[in-house]
N, C-alpha and C positions, 0 to 999 in steps of 0.2 A: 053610595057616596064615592068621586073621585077617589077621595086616601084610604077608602078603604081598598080600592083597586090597585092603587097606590103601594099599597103594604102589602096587599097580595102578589105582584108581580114582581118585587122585593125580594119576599118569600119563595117563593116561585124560582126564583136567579139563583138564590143563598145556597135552598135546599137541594137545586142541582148539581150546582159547585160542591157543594159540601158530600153527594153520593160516590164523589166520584175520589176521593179519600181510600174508600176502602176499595179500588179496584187498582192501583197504585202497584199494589202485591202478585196481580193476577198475572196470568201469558198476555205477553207483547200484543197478540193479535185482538185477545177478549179487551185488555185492555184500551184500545185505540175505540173498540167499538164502543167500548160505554162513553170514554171521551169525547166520540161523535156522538150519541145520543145525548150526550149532558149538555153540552154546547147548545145542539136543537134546541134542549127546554128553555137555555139561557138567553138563547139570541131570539126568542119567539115570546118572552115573560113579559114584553112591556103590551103585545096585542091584549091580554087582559083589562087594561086602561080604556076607558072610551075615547073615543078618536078626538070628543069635542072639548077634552082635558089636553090639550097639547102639550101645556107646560110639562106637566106630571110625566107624562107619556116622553116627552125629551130627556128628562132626569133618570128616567126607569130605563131608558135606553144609555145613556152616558153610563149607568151601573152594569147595565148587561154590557159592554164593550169592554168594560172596565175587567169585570169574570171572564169574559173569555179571553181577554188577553191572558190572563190569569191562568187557565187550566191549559190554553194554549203551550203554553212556558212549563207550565208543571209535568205537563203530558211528553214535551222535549227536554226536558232537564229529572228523569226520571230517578236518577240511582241519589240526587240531591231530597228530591221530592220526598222519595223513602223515609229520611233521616226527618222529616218533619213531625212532634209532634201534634198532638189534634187542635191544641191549642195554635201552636205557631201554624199550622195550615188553615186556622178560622180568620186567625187577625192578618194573614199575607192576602187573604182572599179580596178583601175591599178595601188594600191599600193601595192607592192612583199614586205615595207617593216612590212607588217601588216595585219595576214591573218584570224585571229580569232574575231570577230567586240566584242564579250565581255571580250575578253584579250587586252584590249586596253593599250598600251607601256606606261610609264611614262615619262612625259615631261621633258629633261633634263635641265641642266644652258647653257646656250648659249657660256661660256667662254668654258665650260667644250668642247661642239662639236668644236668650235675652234681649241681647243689646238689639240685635236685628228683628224683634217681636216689636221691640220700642218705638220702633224707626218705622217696619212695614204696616204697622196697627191704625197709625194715625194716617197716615199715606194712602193705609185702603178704604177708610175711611172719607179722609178728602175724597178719595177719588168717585167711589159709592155715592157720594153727596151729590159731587159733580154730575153725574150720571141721571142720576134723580133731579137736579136742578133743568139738566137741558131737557130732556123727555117731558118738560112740563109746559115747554115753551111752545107758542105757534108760529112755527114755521114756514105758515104759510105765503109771507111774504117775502122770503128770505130763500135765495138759492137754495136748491138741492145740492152744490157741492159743498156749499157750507155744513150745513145739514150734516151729511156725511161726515165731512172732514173732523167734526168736532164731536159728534158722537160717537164716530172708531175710536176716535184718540181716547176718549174717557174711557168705551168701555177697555179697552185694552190695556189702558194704567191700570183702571178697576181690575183688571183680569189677574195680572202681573203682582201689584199687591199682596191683593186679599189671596191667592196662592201661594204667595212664599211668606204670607203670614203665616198662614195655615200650616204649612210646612215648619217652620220654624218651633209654633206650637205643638204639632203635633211630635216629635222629637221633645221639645221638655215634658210633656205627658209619658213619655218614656218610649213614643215609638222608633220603627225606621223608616228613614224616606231622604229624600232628596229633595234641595228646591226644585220647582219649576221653570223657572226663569233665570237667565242669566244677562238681565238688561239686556233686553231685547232691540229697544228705543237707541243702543250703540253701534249696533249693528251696518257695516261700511258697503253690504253687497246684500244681495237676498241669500246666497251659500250663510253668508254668517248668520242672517236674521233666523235662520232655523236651525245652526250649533245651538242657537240663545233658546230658544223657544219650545218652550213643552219638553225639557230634559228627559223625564223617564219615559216620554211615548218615545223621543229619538234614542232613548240605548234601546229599547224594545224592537225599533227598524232597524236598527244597526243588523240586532244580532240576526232578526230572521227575515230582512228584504238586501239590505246593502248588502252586506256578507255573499251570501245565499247565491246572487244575483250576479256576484264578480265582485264587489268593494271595490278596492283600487288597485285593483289592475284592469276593471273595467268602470271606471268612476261614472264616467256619463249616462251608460245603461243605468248602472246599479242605482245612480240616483233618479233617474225616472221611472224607475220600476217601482222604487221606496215611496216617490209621493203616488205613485197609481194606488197601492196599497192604503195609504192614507188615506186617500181619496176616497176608495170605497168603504172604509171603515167612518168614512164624516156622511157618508153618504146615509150607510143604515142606520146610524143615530137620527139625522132628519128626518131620512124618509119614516122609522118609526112613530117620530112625533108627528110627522105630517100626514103619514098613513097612506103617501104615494112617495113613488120615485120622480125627484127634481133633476139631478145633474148638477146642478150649480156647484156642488161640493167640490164633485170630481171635476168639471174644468178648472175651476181654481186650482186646485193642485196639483194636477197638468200643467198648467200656466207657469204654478210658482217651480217647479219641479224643470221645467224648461229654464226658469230665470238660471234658479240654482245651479244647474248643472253647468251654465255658460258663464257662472263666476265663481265656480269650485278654485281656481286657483288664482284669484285676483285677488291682490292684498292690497288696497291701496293705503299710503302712506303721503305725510305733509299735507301741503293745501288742497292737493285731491281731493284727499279722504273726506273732507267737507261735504266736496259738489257730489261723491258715491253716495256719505251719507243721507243728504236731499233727495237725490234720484231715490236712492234705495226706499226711503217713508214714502215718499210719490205715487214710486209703481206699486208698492204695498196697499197705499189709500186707492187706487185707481182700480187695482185688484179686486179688492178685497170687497167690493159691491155686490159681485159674485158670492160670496160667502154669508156678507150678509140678506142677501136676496131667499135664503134658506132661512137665518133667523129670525126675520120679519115673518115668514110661515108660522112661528113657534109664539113671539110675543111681537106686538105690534112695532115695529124698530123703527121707521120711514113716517112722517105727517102724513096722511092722508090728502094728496094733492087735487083738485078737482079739475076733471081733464078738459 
């Protein structure tokens, strides 16, 4: 059965991540090498899935990404790592919402995630509905840019939502983490659209592509080096689900990594800001065909057109 392969390749991810705990202590050199071998097992867990289980096989790959980000960080933040107990290095291990172990999120007030559980619950909700309402419709009389335009928009509320719901909740459960999002839909340039977007994956490229790379004293490099990076990290989540190499991922963030880099310092302000704001959803919708040309591999995202 699928889940059962499902929960094996899980397993599979957990228990490499988790070996690699007790070599923490070892020489620098033994150590690096169990960290590459652990990795191996993690970033190869989702081939246990059959290829014709896509979904499953995307999910199990979004968790392997997720771990090796993870042992990545642990493996460079080692004399931190030390001080972990076994406990606290189980539950850091599968948490998306905290990817940097010495950018450790600020603990919020409790009322405060509350009120914003209130707000993002029904909002992901709508928006989940939304989503399931257009996916039911036929489109087949009706543009493809339509089509598009209004099934990005949903799922990407849906996205935005139901993430910083989960964040929100997962904090009054008692964990750590950070939203996801920082109203993304505000965003005045593509440089900003991704300050907004997927918070803890951007402190995680900060610290070891931007940085690394020149940060800002070399902005322009540093930032198209950080979306290559992305790029091939969106790349082997697909290609795992899909079971081949597309590209669609990495020209996308190429593309966007080009935008960003060409409005790292453009603030617009007044009646501008407007027409940045349009342009900026525009080139995003226009984009972003490319990314979803990859997701429609995973679940059927496009109408079926007949050529």
């Amino acid at each position: 059965m699928p889940w059962d392969h499902f929960a094996l390749a899980l397993g599979i991810a957990f228990a490499a991540a988790l070996a690699y705990y007790s070599a923490l202590r070892l020489p620098p050199y033994i150590q690096t090498a169990v960290w590459l071998g652990c990795s191996i097992i993690v970033a190869a867990s989702p081939c246990v899935i059959p290829l014709n289980a896509t979904p499953l096989r995307f999910l199990a790959a979004l968790f392997a990404i997720t771990v090796l980000v993870k042992l990545h960080d642990l493996h460079r933040e080692n004399r931190l790592a030390l001080r972990l107990s076994v406990w606290s290095y189980l539950t850091y291990l599968p948490n998306g919402f905290w990817l940097v172990l010495r950018r450790k999120p600020r603990r919020r007030p409790k009322m405060d995630d509350m009120r914003k559980l209130a707000v993002r619950a029904p909002a992901a909700l709508f928006s989940a509905t939304a989503c399931w309402f257009l996916f039911q419709i036929d489109w087949s009389i009706v543009s493809f840019a339509l089509e598009h335009t209004l099934k990005v928009t949903a799922v990407v509320a849906a996205v935005i939502f139901t993430n910083n719901a989960a964040a929100a909740a997962y904090r009054l459960l008692g964990g750590v983490g950070q939203d996801f999002m920082r109203n993304p839909f505000a965003a005045n340039t593509p440089a900003e659209f991704w300050r907004r977007w997927n918070v803890p994956a951007q402190l995680y490229l900060a610290e070891y592509a931007f940085k690394p790379s020149g940060g800002l004293r070399k902005p322009v490099w540093a930032t198209l080096l950080t979306f290559a990076v992305s790029g091939v990290c969106h790349e082997y989540v697909f290609g795992m689900a899909s079971g081949r190499f597309q590209g669609w991922q990495f020209l996308f963030f190429v593309l966007q990594g080009c935008a960003a880099a060409a409005t790292l310092r453009i603030k617009p302000e007044g009646p501008s800001a407007l027409l940045w704001l349009a342009g900026t959803w525009a080139f995003n919708l226009i984009s972003s065909f490319l990314f979803f040309l990859s997701v429609d591999q995973v679940l059927p995202f496009y109408f079926l057109r007949a050529s």
